[in-house]
C-alpha positions in Angstrom: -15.3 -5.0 -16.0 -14.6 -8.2 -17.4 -11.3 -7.6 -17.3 -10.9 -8.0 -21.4 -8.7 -5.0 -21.5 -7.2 -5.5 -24.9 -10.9 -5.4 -26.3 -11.6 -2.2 -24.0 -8.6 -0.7 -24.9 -8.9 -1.5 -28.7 -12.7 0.7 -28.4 -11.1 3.4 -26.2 -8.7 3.8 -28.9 -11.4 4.0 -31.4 -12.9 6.8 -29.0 -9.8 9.0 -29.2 -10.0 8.5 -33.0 -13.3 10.0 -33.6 -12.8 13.0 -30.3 -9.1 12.6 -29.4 -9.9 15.7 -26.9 -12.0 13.5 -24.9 -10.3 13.3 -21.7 -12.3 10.7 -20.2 -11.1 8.6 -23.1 -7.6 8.8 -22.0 -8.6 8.1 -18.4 -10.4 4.9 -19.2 -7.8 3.8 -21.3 -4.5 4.3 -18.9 -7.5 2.2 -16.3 -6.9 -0.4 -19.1 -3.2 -0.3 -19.5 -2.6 -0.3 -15.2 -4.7 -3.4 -15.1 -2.5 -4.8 -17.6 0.5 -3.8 -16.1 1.3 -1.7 -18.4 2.1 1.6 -16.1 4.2 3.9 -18.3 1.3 4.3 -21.2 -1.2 4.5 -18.5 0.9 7.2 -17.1 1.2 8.8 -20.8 -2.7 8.6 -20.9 -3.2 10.3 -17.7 -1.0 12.9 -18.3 -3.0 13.8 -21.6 -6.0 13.8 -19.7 -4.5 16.8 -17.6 -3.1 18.1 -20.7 -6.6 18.8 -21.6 -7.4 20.1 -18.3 -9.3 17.7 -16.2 -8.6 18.5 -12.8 -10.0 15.3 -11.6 -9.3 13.8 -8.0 -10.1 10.2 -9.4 -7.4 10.8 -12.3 -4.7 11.9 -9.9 -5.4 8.9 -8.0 -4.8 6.9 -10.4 -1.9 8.2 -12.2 -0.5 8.1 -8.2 -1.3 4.2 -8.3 0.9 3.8 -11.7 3.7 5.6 -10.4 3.3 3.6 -7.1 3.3 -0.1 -9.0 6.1 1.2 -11.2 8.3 2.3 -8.4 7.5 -1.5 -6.8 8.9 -2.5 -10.2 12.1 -0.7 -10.4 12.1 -1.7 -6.5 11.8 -5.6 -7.2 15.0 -4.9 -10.1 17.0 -2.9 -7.6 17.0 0.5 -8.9 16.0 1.9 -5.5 16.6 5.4 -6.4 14.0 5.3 -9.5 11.8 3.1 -7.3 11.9 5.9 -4.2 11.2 8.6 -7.5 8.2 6.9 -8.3 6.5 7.0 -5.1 7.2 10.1 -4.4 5.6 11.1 -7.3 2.8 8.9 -6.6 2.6 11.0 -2.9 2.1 14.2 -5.2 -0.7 12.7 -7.0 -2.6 11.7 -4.1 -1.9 14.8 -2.1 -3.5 16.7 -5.0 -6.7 14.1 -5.3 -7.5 14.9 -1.3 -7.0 18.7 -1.8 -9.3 18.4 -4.7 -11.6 15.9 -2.4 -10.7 15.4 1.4 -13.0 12.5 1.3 -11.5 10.2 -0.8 -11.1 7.7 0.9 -9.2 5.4 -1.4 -6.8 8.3 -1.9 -5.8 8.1 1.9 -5.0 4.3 1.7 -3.3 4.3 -1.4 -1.0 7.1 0.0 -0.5 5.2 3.3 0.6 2.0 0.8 3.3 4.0 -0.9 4.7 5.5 2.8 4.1 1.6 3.3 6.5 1.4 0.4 8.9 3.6 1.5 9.2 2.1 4.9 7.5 5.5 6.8 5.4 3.3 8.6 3.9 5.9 10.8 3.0 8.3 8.6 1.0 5.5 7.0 -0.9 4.7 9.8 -2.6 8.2 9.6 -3.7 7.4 6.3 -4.9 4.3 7.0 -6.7 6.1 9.8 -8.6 8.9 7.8 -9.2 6.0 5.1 -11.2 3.9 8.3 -12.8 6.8 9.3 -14.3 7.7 6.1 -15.0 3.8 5.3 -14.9 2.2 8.1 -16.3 -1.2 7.1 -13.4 -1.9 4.6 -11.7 -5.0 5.5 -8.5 -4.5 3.4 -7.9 -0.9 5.0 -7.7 -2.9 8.8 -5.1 -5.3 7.1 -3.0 -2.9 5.2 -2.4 -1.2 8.4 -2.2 -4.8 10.7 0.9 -5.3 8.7 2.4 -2.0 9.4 2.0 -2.3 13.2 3.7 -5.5 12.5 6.3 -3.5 10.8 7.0 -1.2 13.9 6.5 -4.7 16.5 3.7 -3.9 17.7 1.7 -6.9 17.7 -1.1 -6.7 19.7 -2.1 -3.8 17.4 -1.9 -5.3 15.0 -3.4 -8.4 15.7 -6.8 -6.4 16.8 -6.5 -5.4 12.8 -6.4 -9.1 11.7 -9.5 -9.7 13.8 -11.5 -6.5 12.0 -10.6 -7.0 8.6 -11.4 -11.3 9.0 -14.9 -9.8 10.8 -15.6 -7.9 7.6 -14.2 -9.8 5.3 -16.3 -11.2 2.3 -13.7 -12.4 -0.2 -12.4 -15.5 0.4 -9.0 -14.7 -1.5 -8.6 -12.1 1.0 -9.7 -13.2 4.2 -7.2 -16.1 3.7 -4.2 -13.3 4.0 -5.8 -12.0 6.6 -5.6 -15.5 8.4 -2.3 -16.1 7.6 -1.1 -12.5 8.9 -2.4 -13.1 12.2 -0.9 -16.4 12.1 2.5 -14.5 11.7 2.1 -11.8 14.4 1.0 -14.5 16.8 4.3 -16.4 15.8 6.2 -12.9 16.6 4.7 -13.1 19.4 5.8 -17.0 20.1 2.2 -18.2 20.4 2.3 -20.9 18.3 -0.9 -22.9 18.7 -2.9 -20.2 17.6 -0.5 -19.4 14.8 -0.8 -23.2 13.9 -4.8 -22.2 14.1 -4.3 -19.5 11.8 -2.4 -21.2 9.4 -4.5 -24.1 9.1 -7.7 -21.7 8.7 -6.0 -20.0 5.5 -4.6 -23.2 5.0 -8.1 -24.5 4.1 -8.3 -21.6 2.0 -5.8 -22.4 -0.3 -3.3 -20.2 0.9 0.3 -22.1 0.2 2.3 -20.3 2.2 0.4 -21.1 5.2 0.0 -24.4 4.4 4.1 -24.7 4.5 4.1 -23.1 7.8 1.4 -25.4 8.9 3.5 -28.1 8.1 6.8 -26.8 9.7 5.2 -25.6 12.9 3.1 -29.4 13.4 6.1 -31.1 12.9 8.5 -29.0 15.1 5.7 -28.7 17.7 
């Protein structure tokens, strides 16, 4: 939680030591490793959590998020056909997390982010749904799926996203992206002035992007 993961992972280790058929231990640990960006040993540890048979929604879940951010890896080096592997063994895991709890919310909206990933924007949209209908007061969930009715052109949609997730909003390093989204569908849109509003708002924020916006839409006003 204090995000010292090399000291977390160094007493995890010390765990599997003394019980190495703990499979909690091997849970916690991969936790440690994804936040580290390490997915391929939190994948190892999460598949010798199932090897000693936790059937756990949260576990899938996970392992589904390390496949995810490794596909976005192989993605951001080009190898699209490892990338497209990845999430759809990411899809897998979080199909068998819901079947094992249909009310896993978090499930649903990591799901939608890999469709996201794929470009099926639609079929994340129902995801994002059942996510807002089973939490409907989180403000990342309203964004996530802003940007894919941004994705398909629609706007207005998604601009009436940008307004819920700002409304709930509490972090400030997120609320600024919401901000600066809305700025951009309004530019789609060719409403500039209240793009330039946007932008200056998550400007304020420290958001740079819209801060270089701000600048190029002030002085080409």
């Amino acid at each position: 939680k204090k995000r010292q993961y090399d000291r977390a992972i160094e007493d995890y280790n010390m765990v599997i030591a003394l019980n190495p058929d703990l499979a909690q231990a091997y849970t916690s640990r991969g936790i440690a490793y994804f936040e580290k960006g390490q997915y391929e040993r939190a994948i190892e540890d999460y598949n010798k959590a199932f090897a000693l048979n936790l059937n756990d929604a949260y576990t899938y879940t996970n392992r589904g998020n390390a496949h995810a951010e490794r596909g976005n890896v192989y993605f951001g080096k080009g190898q699209y056909e490892r990338a497209v592997e990845d999430y759809n063994k990411a899809i897998e895991d979080y199909n068998r997390a819901i079947a094992l709890d249909p009310n896993l919310a978090k499930a649903y909206y990591n799901r939608g982010l890999t469709y996201d990933y794929k470009g099926q924007y639609d079929r994340a949209i129902e995801d994002y749904n059942r996510a807002i209908a089973l939490d409907p007061n989180d403000a990342s969930a309203y964004n996530v799926r802003g940007l894919a009715y941004a994705e398909k052109r629609q706007y207005d949609r998604a601009i009436e996203d940008y307004n819920k997730a700002i409304a709930l909003g509490l972090n400030q390093n997120f609320v600024k992206a919401y901000y600066y989204n809305r700025g951009s569908a309004y530019v789609s849109k060719g409403q500039h002035d209240r793009a330039i509003e946007d932008f200056q708002r998550a400007c304020d924020m420290g958001h740079d992007i819209g801060c270089a916006l701000l600048n190029y839409f002030l002085k080409n006003r």
